[in-house]
C-alpha positions in Angstrom: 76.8 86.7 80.2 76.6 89.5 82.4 76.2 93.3 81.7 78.2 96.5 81.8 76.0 98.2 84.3 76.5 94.9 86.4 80.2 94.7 86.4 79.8 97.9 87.9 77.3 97.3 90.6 78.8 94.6 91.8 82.3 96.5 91.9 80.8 99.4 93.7 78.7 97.0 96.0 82.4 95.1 97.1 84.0 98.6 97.8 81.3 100.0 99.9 81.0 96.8 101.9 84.2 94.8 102.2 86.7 97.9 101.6 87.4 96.3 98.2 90.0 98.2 95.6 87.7 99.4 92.5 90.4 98.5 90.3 90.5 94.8 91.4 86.8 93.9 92.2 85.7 95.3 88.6 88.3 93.5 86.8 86.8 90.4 88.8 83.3 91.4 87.4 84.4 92.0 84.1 86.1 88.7 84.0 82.8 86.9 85.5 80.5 88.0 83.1 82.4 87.6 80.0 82.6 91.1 78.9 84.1 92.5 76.0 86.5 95.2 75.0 83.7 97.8 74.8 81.9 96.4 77.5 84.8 96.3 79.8 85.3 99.9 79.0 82.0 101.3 79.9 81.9 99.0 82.7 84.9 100.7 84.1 83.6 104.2 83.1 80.3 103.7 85.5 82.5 102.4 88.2 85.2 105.2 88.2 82.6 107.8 87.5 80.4 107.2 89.6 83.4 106.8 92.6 84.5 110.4 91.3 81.1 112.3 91.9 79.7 110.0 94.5 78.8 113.1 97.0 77.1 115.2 93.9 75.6 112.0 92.4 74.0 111.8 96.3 73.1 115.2 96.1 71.1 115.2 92.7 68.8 111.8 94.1 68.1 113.9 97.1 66.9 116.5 95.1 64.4 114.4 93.1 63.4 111.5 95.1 60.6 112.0 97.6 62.1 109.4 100.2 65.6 110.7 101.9 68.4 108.9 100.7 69.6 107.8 104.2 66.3 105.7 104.0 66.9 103.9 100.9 68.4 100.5 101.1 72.5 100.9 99.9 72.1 98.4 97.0 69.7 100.8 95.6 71.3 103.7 96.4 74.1 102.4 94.5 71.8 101.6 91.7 70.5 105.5 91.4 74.0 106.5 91.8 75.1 104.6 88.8 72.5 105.5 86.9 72.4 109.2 88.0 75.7 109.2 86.9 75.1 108.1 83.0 72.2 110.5 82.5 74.0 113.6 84.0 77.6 113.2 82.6 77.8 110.5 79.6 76.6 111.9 76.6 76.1 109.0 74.6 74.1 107.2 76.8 70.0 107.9 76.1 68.5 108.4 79.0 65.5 106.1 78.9 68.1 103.4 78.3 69.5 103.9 82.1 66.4 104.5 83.4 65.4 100.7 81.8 68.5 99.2 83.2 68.0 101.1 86.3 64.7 99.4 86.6 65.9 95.9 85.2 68.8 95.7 87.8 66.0 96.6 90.9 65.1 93.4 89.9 67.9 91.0 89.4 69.3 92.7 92.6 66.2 91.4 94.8 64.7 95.2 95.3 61.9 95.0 92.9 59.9 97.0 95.4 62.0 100.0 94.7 61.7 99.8 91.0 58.9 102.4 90.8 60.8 104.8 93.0 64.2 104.4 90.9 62.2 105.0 87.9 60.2 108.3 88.8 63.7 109.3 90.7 65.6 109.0 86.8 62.3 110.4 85.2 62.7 113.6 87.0 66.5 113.8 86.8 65.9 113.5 82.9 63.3 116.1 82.6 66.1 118.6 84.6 69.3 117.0 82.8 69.8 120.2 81.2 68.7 122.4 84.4 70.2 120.5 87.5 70.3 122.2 90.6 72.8 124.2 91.8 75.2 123.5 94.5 74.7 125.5 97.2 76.9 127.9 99.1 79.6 129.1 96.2 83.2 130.3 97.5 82.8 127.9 100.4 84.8 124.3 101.0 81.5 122.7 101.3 80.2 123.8 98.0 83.9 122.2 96.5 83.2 119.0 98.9 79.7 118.5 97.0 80.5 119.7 93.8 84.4 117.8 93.3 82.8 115.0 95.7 86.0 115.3 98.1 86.0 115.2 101.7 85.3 118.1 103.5 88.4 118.2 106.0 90.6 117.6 102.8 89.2 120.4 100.9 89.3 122.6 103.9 93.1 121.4 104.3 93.6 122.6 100.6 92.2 125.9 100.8 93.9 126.3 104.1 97.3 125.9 102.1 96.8 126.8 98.7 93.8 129.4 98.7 90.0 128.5 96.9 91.0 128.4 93.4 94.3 126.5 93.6 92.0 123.9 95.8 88.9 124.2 93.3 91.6 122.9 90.3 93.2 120.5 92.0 89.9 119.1 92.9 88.7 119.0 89.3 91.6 117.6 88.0 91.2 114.4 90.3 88.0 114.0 88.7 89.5 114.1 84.9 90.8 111.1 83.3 94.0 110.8 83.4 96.2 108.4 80.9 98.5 105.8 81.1 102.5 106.9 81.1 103.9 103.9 79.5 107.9 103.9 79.7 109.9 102.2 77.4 112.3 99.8 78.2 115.7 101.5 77.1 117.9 97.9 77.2 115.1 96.3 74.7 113.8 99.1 72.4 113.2 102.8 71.6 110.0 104.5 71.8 109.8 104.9 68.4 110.0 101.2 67.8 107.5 101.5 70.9 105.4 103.4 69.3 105.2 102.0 66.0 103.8 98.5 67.9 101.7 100.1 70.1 99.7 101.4 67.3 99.8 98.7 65.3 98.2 96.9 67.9 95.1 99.7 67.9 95.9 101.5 70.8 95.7 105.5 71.3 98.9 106.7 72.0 101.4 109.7 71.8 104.6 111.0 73.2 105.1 112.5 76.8 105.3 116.3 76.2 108.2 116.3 78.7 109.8 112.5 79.0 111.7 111.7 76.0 111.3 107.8 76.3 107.6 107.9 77.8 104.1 107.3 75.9 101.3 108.6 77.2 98.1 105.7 76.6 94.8 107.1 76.2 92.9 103.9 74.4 93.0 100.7 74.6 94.9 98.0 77.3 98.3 98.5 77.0 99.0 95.2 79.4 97.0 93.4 76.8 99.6 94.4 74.5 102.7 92.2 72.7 104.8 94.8 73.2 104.0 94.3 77.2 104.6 90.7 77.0 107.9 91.1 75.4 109.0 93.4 78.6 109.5 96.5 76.1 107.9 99.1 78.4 106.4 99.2 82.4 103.6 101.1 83.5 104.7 104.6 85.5 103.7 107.7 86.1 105.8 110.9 85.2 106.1 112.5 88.5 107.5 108.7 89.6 109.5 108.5 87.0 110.5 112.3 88.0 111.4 111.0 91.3 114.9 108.7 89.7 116.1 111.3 87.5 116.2 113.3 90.3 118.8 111.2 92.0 120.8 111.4 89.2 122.2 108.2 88.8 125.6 107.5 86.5 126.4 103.7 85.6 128.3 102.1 87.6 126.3 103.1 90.9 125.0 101.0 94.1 121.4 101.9 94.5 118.9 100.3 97.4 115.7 100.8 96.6 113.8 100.5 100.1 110.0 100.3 99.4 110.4 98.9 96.1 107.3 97.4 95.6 105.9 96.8 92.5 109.0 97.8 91.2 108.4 101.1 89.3 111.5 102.8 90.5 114.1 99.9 90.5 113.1 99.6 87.2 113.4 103.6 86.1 116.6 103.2 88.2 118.1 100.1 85.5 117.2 102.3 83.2 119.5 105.3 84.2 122.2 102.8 84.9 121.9 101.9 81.2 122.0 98.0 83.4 125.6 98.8 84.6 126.2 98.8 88.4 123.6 97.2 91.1 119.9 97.7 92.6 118.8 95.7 96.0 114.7 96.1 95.6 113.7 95.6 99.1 109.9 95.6 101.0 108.6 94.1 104.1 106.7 91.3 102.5 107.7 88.3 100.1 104.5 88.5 98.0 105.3 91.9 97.1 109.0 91.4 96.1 107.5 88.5 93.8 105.9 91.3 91.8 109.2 93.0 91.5 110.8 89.6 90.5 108.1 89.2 87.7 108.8 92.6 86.4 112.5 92.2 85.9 112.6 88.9 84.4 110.1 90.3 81.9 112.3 93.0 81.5 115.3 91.6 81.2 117.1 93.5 83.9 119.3 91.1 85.8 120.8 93.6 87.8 117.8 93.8 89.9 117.9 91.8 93.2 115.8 91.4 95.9 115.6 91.0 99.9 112.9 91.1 102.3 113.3 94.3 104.6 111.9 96.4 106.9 113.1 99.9 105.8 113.0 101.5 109.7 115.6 98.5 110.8 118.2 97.6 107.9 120.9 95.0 108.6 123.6 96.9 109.8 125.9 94.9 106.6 123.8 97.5 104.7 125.6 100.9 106.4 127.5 103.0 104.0 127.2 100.7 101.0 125.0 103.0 98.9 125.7 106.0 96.0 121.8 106.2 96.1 119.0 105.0 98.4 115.0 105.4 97.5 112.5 106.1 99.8 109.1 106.2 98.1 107.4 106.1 101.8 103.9 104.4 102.7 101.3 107.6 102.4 98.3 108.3 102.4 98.1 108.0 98.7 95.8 111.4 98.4 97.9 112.4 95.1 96.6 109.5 92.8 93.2 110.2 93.7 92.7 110.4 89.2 93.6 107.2 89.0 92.1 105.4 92.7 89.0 107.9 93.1 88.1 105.6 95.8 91.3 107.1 97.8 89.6 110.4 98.7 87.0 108.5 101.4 89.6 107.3 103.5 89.3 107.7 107.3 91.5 110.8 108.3 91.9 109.1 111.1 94.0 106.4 109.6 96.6 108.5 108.1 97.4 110.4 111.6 100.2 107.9 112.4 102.2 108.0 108.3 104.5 111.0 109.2 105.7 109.2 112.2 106.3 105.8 110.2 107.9 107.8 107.3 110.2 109.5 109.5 111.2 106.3 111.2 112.0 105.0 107.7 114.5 108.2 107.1 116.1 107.8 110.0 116.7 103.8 109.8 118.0 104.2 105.7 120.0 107.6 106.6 123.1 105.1 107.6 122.5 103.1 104.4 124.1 106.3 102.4 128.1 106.3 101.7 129.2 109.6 102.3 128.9 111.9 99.7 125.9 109.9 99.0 121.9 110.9 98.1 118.8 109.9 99.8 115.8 110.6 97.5 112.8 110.9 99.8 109.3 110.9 97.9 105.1 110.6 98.1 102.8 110.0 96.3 100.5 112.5 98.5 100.5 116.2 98.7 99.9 116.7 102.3 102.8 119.1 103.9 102.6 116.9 107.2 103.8 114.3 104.9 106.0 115.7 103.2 107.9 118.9 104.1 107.3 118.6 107.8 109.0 115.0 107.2 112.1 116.2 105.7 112.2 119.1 108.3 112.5 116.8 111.2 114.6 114.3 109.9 117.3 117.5 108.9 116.8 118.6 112.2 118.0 114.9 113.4 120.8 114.5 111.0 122.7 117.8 110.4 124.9 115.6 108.4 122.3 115.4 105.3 121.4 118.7 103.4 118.2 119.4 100.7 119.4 120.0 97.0 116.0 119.6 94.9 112.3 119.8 96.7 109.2 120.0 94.7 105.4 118.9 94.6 103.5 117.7 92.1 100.1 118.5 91.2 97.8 116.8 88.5 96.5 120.1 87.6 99.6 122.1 87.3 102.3 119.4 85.8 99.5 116.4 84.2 100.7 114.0 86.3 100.1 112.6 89.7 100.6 114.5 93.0 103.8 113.4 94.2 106.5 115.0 96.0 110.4 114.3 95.8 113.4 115.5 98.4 116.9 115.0 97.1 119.0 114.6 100.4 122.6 114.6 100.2 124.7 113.1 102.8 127.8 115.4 103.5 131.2 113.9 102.3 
C-alpha cells in the first residue's frame, strides 16, 4: 500500500520528466498503491495544488532554504514543493505531519542526504506560516506570474488586453476549484430523477444556476456513479455545452461535428435534436473516434455516427450536406487551465503555428455548410490570435459567411471555463 503524498510524487515526478498529463499519471498512482476514496482525494489535492502554485511554492523554499533551489536535486524539489504546499494552504493538515512525511519520503525516494535540509526548510516555513513573505513588485505582471504561478508572457498578454485587475481575476480563478458540470441525458432521464440518484449515491451535487438540465458535482466521483454506467448524464462544461445551443439546432437537422473527439458536443447536439435527424462525429484518428463510439452506445444515441477525417480536407461527397457544422478547433487549451493546471507551462513557442491550423480547418469545412447553413467556430482558449483574429480572416476569405453570436468566456466572470464561440452563417 502506498501513500497519498506518494501518489502525488510520483504524478508530479512523470509530468516534470516525461511530459505526462497530471490527470492520467495520478490516477495510475492512485490505482498502484491501492488508495482509497479519501486517500485518492487528498492525493489529487497535493498534485493539483501544488501544479497551481508551483512558481510561489518555488518562491517560498527560496526564501527559507540556505541552498538555492536551482542546486537542489528535482526529486527533492518536488518533495519541498509538495510539502510547502500542505503547510501553506491546507488547513487541516498539521504541519509537523508534512514535515514527517516530507522527511519519510527523502528516504524512500533515495535522497536521504537531503532529509536534514527538507526538514529545517519546513521548520522555518512553519514558524512563518502565518507571516510568509510578500511577493515582490505589486501592480506589476511579474508579481501576478509569482503570486497566480502563470507564465510571465501570458500574464503580460492578459494585462496587455484586459488591463491588471481583469488579468489578476482571471489568474486567481484558474487557481480555484472548479466543479464538475454533469449533463443529463434528455432521451433517458430528467435531472430531477438525476439528481435524486446522484445523491443517493453520496455525492455533492446541485443545479447549474443557468443550464436547466445540468448538475454541477462538487464531491465525490461522479464516473464511479450507477447513474454514469446507465449512460444517464456525460461529463461537460457549460461554456461547451454553451457552444450547441448556440447553433440552434431544431430536429430533424444534418449536423457534422468535425473535431468530435471525446464526443462532448455530438452528444449536447443528440440532445437538441431530441435524437431526430443525423450527427457524422468525425476526428483524424480511430482511437479517438472509439471514445465517441463508447459514449453513444452508453448513451443510447444511435443517431451518432462516425468517420475518420481530417477537418482541413473533407471528402468532397461532404459539400453542402450540412444545416450545422462544429468546429471546436485544436488550441492551445489556456482556458481550462482550473481543471489541467499543468496547461499554463506550455512552451509559447508551440502554440505559434494553432491560428494557422484552425484557419485551415475553416476554410476546408466552410463548403461542408448548405446554404443558409451555420458554422459554429469555438476554443477552449481565450487568446484573441485564436480566436477573433481567426474568424476575421476567414470572413475576409469567404464574404459568403457573416458573424451572428461572438462571445468569450471567462472562469471568473461566467464560472465556467474560458471558451469562445462564433456563430457563422453561410448566406442563402
Amino acid at each position: 500500500m502506498g501513500s497519498a503524498r506518494e501518489a502525488a510524487l510520483t504524478a508530479l515526478q512523470k509530468w516534470r520528466k516525461n511530459g505526462a498529463w497530471s490527470d492520467a499519471a495520478l490516477s495510475a498512482a492512485i490505482t498502484r498503491g491501492g488508495l482509497d476514496a479519501r486517500d485518492a482525494a487528498f492525493a489529487s489535492r497535493l498534485c493539483y495544488g501544488t501544479l497551481q502554485n508551483l512558481a510561489l511554492l518555488d518562491y517560498y523554499i527560496a526564501a527559507f532554504s540556505t541552498t538555492p533551489p536551482k542546486k537542489l536535486e528535482p526529486k527533492v524539489m518536488d518533495i519541498l514543493r509538495i510539502s510547502v504546499y500542505q503547510i501553506a494552504f491546507l488547513d487541516r493538515v498539521p504541519p509537523h505531519a508534512a514535515v514527517s512525511e516530507a522527511v519519510t519520503l527523502c528516504r524512500k525516494c533515495g535522497c536521504a542526504r537531503a532529509a536534514g535540509l527538507v526538514n529545517a526548510v519546513l521548520r522555518r516555513v512553519t514558524e512563518r506560516r502565518d507571516a510568509l513573505p510578500e511577493v515582490p513588485g505589486a501592480d506589476t505582471a511579474d508579481h501576478l506570474a509569482i503570486r497566480y504561478s502563470h507564465p510571465l508572457w501570458l500574464v503580460r498578454e492578459w494585462i496587455d488586453a484586459h488591463g491588471y485587475d481583469f488579468a489578476e481575476a482571471a489568474l486567481r480563478a484558474d487557481n480555484a476549484p472548479a466543479p464538475a458540470c454533469l449533463q443529463t441525458n434528455t432521451l433517458r432521464t430528467d435531472v430531477n430523477t438525476l439528481e435524486t440518484a446522484l445523491r443517493a449515491a453520496g455525492l455533492e451535487v446541485r443545479r447549474h444556476p443557468q443550464l436547466a438540465d445540468a448538475l454541477l458535482c462538487e464531491g465525490g466521483n461522479p464516473i464511479a456513479s450507477e447513474a454514469f454506467q446507465s449512460g444517464w448524464f456525460y461529463v461537460q462544461d457549460a461554456a461547451a455545452r454553451y457552444a450547441v445551443l448556440a447553433a440552434n439546432l431544431q430536429p430533424g437537422m444534418t449536423v457534422l461535428d468535425a473535431c468530435a473527439a471525446p464526443g462532448g458536443k455530438s452528444f449536447a447536439a443528440a440532445m437538441q435534436l431530441r435524437g431526430r435527424g443525423s450527427i457524422l462525429a468525425c476526428d483524424m484518428h480511430e482511437n479517438k473516434l472509439r471514445r465517441v463510439r463508447e459514449g453513444a452506445q452508453r448513451l443510447g444515441l444511435t443517431m451518432i455516427d462516425t468517420a475518420a477525417m481530417d477537418a482541413r480536407m473533407p471528402d468532397a461527397a461532404l459539400h453542402g450536406r450540412f444545416d450545422v457544422v462544429l468546429a471546436d478547433v485544436p488550441c492551445s487549451g489556456l482556458g481550462v487551465i482550473r481543471k489541467k493546471p499543468e496547461i499554463r507551462y506550455k512552451d509559447p513557442a508551440e502554440l505559434e503555428g494553432l491560428p494557422a491550423v484552425q484557419r485551415a480547418i475553416l476554410d476546408g469545412l466552410a463548403p461542408c455548410v448548405r446554404p443558409g447553413g451555420v458554422l459554429l467556430y469555438s476554443t477552449c482558449t481565450v487568446r484573441r490570435c485564436e480566436n477573433e483574429d481567426v474568424v476575421r480572416a476567414f470572413l475576409q476569405a469567404h464574404p459568403d459567411f457573416e458573424p451572428e453570436e461572438m462571445r468569450t468566456f471567462w472562469p471568473h466572470l461566467d464560472g465556467t471555463d474560458g471558451f469562445f464561440i462564433c456563430r457563422l452563417r453561410s448566406r442563402a
